[in-house]
C-alpha positions in Angstrom: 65.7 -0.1 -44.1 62.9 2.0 -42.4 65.0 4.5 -40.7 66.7 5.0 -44.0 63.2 5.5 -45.7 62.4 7.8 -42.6 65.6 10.4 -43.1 64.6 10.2 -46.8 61.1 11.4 -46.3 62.4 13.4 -43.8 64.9 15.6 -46.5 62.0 16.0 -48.5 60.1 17.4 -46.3 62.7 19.6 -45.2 63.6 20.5 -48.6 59.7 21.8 -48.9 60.0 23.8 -52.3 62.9 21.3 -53.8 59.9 19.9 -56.2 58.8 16.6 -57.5 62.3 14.8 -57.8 62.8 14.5 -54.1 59.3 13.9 -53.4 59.4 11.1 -56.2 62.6 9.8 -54.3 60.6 9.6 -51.1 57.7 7.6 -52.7 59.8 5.1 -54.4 62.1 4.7 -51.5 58.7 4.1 -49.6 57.6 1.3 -52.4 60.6 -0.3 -51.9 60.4 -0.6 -48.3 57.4 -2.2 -48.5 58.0 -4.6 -51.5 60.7 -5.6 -48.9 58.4 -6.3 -46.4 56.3 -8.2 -49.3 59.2 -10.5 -50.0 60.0 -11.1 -45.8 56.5 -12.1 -45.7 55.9 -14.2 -48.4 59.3 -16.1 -47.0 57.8 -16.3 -43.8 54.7 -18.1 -45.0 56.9 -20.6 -47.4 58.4 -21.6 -43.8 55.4 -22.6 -42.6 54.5 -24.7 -45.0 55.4 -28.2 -45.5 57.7 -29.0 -48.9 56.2 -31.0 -51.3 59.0 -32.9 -53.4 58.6 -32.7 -56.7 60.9 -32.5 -60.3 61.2 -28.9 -60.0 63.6 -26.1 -62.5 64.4 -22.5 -61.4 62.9 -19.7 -63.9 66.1 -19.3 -65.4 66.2 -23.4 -66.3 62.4 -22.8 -67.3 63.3 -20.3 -70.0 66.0 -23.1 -71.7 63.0 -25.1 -72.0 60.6 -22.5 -73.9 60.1 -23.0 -77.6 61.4 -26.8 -77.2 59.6 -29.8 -79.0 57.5 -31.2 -76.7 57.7 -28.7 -73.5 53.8 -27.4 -72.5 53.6 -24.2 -70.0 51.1 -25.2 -68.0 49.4 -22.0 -65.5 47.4 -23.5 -63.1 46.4 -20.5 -61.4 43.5 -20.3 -59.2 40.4 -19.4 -61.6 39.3 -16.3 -59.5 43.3 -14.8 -59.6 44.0 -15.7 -63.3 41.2 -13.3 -64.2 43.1 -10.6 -62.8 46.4 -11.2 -64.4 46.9 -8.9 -67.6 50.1 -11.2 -68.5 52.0 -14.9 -68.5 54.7 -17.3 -69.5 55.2 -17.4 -73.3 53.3 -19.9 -74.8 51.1 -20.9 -71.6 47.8 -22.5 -71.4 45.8 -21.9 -68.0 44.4 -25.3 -66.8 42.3 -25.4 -63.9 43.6 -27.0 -61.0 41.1 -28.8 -59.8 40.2 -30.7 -63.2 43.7 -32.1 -63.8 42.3 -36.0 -64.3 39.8 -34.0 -67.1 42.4 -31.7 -68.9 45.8 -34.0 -68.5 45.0 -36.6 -71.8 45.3 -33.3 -74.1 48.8 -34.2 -73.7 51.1 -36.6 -74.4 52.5 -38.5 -71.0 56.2 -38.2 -72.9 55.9 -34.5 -73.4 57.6 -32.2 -70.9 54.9 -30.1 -68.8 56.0 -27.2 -67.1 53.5 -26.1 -64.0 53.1 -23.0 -62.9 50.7 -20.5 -60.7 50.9 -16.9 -60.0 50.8 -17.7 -56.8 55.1 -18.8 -56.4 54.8 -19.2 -52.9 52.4 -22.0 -52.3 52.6 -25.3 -53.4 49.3 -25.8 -56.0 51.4 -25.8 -58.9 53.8 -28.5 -57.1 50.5 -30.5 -55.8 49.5 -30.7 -59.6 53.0 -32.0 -60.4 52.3 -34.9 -58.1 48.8 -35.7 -59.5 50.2 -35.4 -63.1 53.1 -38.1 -62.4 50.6 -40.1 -60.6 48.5 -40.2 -64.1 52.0 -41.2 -65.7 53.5 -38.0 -66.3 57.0 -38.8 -65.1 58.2 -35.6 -67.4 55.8 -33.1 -65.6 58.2 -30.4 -63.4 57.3 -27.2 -61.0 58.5 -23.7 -61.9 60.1 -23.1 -57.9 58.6 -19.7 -57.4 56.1 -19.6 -60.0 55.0 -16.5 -62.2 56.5 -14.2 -59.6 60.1 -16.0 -60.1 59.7 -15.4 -63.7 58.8 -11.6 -63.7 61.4 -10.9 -61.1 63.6 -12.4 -63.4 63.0 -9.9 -66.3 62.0 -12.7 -68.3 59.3 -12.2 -71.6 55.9 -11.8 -70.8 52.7 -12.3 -73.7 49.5 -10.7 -72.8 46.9 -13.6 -71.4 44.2 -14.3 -73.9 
């Protein structure tokens, strides 16, 4: 991939006068190289990690369950990151994850609570899972790659609160 994004920078700088499309060209073939690199990395650090088994649905299973009877989208997203995020799941309420034995009674243990974070590749939504079906939430599943698996997916996004 980088050699290709090299000859493409390279043509445009060749090209000198050719204008803004080739130089555009070079700049998105450059974001693409390193969203690549993103994505390597972010698979890198998931291998290092151990898995935590939990119920878990992939964002296209997620999106069958939107709108449901009974289904809560549940963001627990590190306080400090949420802040920053313009956007999220339809219909989600951010919980902190640190509170779950103070916020988990608002629902009912037969309801279906979907867990997310921002944050796809580590495992805080999955570690709420557990401590949800531990307070007898046998219905509470994990959203495998969390808010990034959604977006990537093109799915509907509401603006956060």
């Amino acid at each position: 991939m980088g050699e290709w994004v090299g000859r493409l920078v390279l043509a445009v700088v060749v090209a000198g006068g050719a204008g803004g499309a080739l130089a555009q060209m070079g700049e998105n073939a450059q974001r693409s190289s390193a969203q690549v690199r993103a994505l390597e990395r972010r698979a890198e650090r998931a291998e290092e990690r151990p898995w935590i088994e939990v119920p878990s649905v992939t964002a296209a299973e997620a999106r069958g369950l939107l709108g449901r009877p009974g289904v809560h989208v549940v963001d627990v997203t590190c306080a400090a990151r949420a802040g920053d995020l313009s956007h999220q799941l339809p219909g989600t309420q951010w919980r902190d994850c640190a509170r779950v034995e103070e916020w988990a009674p608002a629902y009912p243990r037969g309801d279906t609570l979907l867990v997310y974070c921002a944050c796809g590749d580590k495992p805080r939504s999955a570690r709420v899972v557990q401590q949800l079906q531990r307070l007898g939430f046998s219905r509470a599943i994990h959203l495998v790659g969390g808010f990034d698996a959604w977006e990537d997916a093109g799915f509907p996004l509401e603006p956060r609160p």
